[in-house]
N, C-alpha and C positions, 0 to 999 in steps of 0.2 A: 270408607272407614266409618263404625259407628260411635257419633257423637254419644257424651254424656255431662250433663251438666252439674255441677258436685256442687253444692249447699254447704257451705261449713263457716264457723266464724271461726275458731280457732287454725289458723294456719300462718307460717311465717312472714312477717318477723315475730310473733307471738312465740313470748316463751313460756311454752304452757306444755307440759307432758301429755294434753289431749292434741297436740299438732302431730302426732309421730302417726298413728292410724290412718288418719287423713292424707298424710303424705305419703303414705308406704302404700296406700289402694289406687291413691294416684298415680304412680310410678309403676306399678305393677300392672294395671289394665292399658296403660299407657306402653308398653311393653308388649300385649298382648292384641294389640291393634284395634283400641279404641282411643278418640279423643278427646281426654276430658277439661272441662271447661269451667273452671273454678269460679264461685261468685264468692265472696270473701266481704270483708269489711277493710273502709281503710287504716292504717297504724295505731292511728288518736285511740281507738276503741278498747285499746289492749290494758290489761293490768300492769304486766311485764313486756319489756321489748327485747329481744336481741338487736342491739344496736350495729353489728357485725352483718346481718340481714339486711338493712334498709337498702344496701344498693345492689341487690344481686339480682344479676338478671332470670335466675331460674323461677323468681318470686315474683317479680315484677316486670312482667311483658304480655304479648298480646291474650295468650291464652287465662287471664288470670282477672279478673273482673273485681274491682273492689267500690262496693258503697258506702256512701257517708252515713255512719253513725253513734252518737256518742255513750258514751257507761254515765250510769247516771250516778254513781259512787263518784265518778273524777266529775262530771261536766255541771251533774245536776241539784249539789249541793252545796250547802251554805255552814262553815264551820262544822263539816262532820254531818251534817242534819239535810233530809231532804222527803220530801213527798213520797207516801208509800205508792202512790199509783205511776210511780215514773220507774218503778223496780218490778213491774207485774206486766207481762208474767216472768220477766227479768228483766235486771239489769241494763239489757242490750236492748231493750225492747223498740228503740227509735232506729235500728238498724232497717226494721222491717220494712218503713216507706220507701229507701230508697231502694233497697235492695231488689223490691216487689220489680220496681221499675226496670232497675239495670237487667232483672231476669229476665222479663219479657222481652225484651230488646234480644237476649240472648237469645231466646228459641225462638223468636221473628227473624234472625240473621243468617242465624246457624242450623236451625230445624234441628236441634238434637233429637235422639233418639227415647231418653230416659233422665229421670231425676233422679238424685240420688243429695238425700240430708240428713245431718249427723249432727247428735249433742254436742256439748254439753247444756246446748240453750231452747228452750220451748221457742225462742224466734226462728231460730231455722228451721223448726217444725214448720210452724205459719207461713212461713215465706215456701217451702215447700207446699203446703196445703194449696197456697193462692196461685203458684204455679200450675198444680197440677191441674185445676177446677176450670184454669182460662186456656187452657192447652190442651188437657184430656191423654198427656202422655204418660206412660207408668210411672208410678215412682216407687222407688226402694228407701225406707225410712230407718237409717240405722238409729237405731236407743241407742246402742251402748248399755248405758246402765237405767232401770227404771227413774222416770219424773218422779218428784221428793212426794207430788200430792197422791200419787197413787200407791208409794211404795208404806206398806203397814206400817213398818218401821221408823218414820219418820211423819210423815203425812200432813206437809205443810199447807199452812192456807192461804191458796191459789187458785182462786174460782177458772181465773182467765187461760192457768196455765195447765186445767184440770180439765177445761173444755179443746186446747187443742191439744190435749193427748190424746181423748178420748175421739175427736175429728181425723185424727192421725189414725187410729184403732180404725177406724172404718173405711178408709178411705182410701188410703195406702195402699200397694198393689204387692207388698212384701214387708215386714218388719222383719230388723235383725236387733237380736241383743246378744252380750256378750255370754252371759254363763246361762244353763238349767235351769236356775232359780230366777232368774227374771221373765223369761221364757212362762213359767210356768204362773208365776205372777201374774202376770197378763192375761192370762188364758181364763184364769179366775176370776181376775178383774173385770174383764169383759165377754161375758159367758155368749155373746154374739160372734164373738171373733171365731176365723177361721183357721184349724190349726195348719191347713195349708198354708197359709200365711206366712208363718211364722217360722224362721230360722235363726240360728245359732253360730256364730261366728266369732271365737276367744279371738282376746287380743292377743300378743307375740311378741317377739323381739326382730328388731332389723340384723340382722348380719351384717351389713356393712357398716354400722357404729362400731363394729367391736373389731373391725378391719385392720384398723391403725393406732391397734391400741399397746400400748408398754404392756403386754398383758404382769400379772403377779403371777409367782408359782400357784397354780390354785388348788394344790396338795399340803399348802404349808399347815403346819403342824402350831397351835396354838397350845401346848404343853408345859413345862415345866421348865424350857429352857425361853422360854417366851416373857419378857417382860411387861407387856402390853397386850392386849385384847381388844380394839380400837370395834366398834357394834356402830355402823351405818344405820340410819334412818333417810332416807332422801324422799321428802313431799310433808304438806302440809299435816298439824296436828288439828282435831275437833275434841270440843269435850263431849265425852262422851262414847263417840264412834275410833276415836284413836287420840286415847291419853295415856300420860303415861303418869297418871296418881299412882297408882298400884306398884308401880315400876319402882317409883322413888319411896317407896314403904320398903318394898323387899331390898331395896340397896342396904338403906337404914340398917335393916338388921342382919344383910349380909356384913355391914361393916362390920357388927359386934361378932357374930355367928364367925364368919368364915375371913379373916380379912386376908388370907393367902389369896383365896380367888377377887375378891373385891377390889384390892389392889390393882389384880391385871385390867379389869374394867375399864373401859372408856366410851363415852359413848360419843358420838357426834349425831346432830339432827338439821339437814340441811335441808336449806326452805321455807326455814319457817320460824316465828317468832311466836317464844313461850307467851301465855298470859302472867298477871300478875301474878294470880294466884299459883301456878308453880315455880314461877322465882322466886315468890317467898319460903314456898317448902323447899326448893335448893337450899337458899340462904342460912333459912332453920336449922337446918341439917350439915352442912359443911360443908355441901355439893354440889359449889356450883363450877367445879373445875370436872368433876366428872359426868357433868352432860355439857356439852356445846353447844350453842345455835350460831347456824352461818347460815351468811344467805345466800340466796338462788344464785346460779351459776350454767352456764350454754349446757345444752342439753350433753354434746361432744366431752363434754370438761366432766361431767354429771356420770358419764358411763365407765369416767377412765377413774377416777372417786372408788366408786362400785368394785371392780376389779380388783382395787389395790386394796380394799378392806379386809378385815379376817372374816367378819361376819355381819350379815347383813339382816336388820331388824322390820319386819312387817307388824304394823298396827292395826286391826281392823276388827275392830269389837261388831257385836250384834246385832248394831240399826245399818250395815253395810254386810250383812250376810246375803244378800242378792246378788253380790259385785265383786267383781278380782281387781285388785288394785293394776294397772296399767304396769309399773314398775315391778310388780311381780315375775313378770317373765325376762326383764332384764335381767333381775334380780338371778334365774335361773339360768340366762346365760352366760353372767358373770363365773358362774361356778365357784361360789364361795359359799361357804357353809352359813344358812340361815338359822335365823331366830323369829320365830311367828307368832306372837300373843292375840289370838283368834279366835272366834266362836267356833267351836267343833258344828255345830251343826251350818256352819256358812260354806259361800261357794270356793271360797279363799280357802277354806282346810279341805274340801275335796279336793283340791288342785295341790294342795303341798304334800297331805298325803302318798302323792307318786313322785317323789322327790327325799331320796332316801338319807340327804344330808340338810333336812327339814327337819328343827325340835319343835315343837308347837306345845305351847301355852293359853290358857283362857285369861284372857287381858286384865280378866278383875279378881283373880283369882292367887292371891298371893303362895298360898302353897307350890302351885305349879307353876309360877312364874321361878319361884327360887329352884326350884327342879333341876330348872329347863337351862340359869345361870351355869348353875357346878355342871353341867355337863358340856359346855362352850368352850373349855380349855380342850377337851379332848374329839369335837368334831372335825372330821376331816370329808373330806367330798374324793369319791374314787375315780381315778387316772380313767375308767373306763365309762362315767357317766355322759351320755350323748343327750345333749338339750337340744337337736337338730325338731324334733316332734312340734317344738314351740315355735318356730321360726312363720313371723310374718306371711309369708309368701306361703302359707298353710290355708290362712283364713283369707288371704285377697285371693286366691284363686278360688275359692268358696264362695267369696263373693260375687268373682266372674260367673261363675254356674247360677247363682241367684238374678243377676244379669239379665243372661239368655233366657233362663226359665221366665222371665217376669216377662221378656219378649216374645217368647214363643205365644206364651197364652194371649197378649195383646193380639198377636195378631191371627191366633186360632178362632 
């Protein structure tokens, strides 16, 4: 059976929407007669815990390797305030010594086969890097989504975190990101890379979340006879890249304008807490019953949420047009009629584009945000829409061929 050793800090009990990929490639090559060999962090290190996790054995037993290391938001400050160089080239970045160690140990025991490391964090790049250099075995380096200091868009400063992407670009025996536009980013960015290298693998939805779910009629008619309009949000808000200023302008003058549909309006935004500065424009305005924030909730509780919504709202302005939000494809196998305030030129409106019960808006863009409102009473999604195309087990078997290919050539 070929061994594989899988790099990831995000995995459970982490309640984090970056756990589902990682566990679903795990599962599936696992399946497919390989054995992979999780090196992880211990609990402390997490933002969010499922506390419902900490004693499950499927998470914690032999196959699951976890190092000590701490966030330096929770461990490494004093009243809110701490050292820029204890967050570079993140947060996690004290993960890496021990991690280094419990690896080696790993492929000294076990002689896996392959490396395999995944964001959201430049330290699992590094710890991958220092793997692969004392061992010499392939590795496959899943992005995900482009590092912040390389993406145009954003391009923070991260000397530390800007040399191991760049060390990853070279080094690596496979890079995978999730959409075209990062893919192509890279390619740019490092006009040395090989476009052999480089593959593509979207994220997706599990099937078996949505197994045991109450499902809603996901035909229901949001019409005339409808007193409510309830508009999900579920993930965190940024200024900027997914806010929602604009949003609470056109309410405003939806209220004067139209108050028939304003009325049905509701919104809810789970996961996340507004800043000041839009609770004061709620407040201003008389609105703070029509947007809600609640907080995070199990990821299981999270899909059954989704489902029962009328409609389901995506934020993903400009500085994230490289990136498909991960809950996007939940989003599509919920089968409820979306709402997308989104850069047309991003990889988020290519992908909704083929989603005929998708209205899309430009985030900052008030005309078409109120568009996109008056026609939310009368979207409906068709009895015959199949989101099967999306399905996880699309992109881990993509991976598995990534796999072998990255093993063929080793040993050609």
């Amino acid at each position: 059976m070929k061994k594989v050793i899988m790099v990831a800090l995000d995995f459970p009990p982490c309640q984090s929407a970056g756990v589902q990929r990682t566990l679903h490639f795990k599962k599936y090559v696992e399946k497919n007669g390989w054995h992979p060999l999780v090196l992880t962090s211990k609990p402390m290190i997490y933002d969010k815990l499922n506390v419902s996790e900490l004693n499950s054995q499927a998470y914690f037993n032999d196959d699951i390797y976890r190092a000590f290391g701490l966030n330096a938001f929770k461990h490494l400050s004093f009243k809110g305030k701490h050292f820029e160089f204890t967050t570079l080239p993140d947060k996690f970045s004290t993960w890496y010594w021990d991690a280094v160690r419990v690896g080696r140990n790993i492929i000294k025991h076990h002689q896996p086969e392959l490396i395999w490391t995944t964001f959201p964090c430049s330290t699992s790049v590094r710890i991958g890097l220092n793997l692969k250099r004392v061992s010499g075995l392939p590795w496959v380096a899943d992005f995900r989504d482009p590092f912040s200091g390389t993406n145009p868009y954003v391009r923070t400063k991260n000397p530390i975190g800007k040399f191991i992407d760049e060390q990853c670009v070279r080094y690596a025996d496979a890079l995978v990101f999730t959409t075209k536009n990062a893919a192509k980013l890279y390619l740019e960015e490092y006009p040395f890379l090989d476009e052999s290298k480089v593959f593509i693998i979207p994220n997706g939805y599990s099937e078996a979340a949505f197994q045991s779910l109450r499902v809603a009629n996901t035909n229901a008619e949001n019409g005339e006879g409808s007193e409510k309009i309830t508009v999900l949000h579920s993930g965190f808000l940024y200024p900027g890249g997914r806010d929602i200023s604009t949003l609470i302008d056109v309410l405003v003058q939806l209220k004067e304008d139209t108050p028939k549909v304003f009325n049905k309006l509701h919104f809810v935004f789970r996961g996340c807490t507004p800043g000041n500065d839009i609770l004061s424009k709620l407040r201003l305005h008389s609105l703070v019953d029509k947007m809600v924030f609640l907080p995070t909730i199990p990821f299981s509780e999270s899909i059954q949420e989704m489902s029962e919504a009328d409609v389901l709202l995506v934020l993903q302005g400009e500085m994230f047009n490289n990136q498909i939000p991960g809950k996007v494809y939940e989003y599509i196998r919920a089968k409820r009629p979306m709402l997308a305030l989104t850069h047309k030129s991003g990889a988020t409106a290519d992908l909704l584009r083929e989603i005929p019960h998708a209205c899309m808006a430009d985030m900052k863009d008030e005309a078409e945000i109120t568009s996109a409102l008056l026609k939310l009473p009368n979207l409906t999604v068709s009895e015959t829409f199949d989101p099967s195309g999306y399905n996880r087990d699309v992109g881990a078997g993509m991976l598995e061929n990534v796999f072998q290919q990255v093993l063929n050539q080793a040993k050609g």
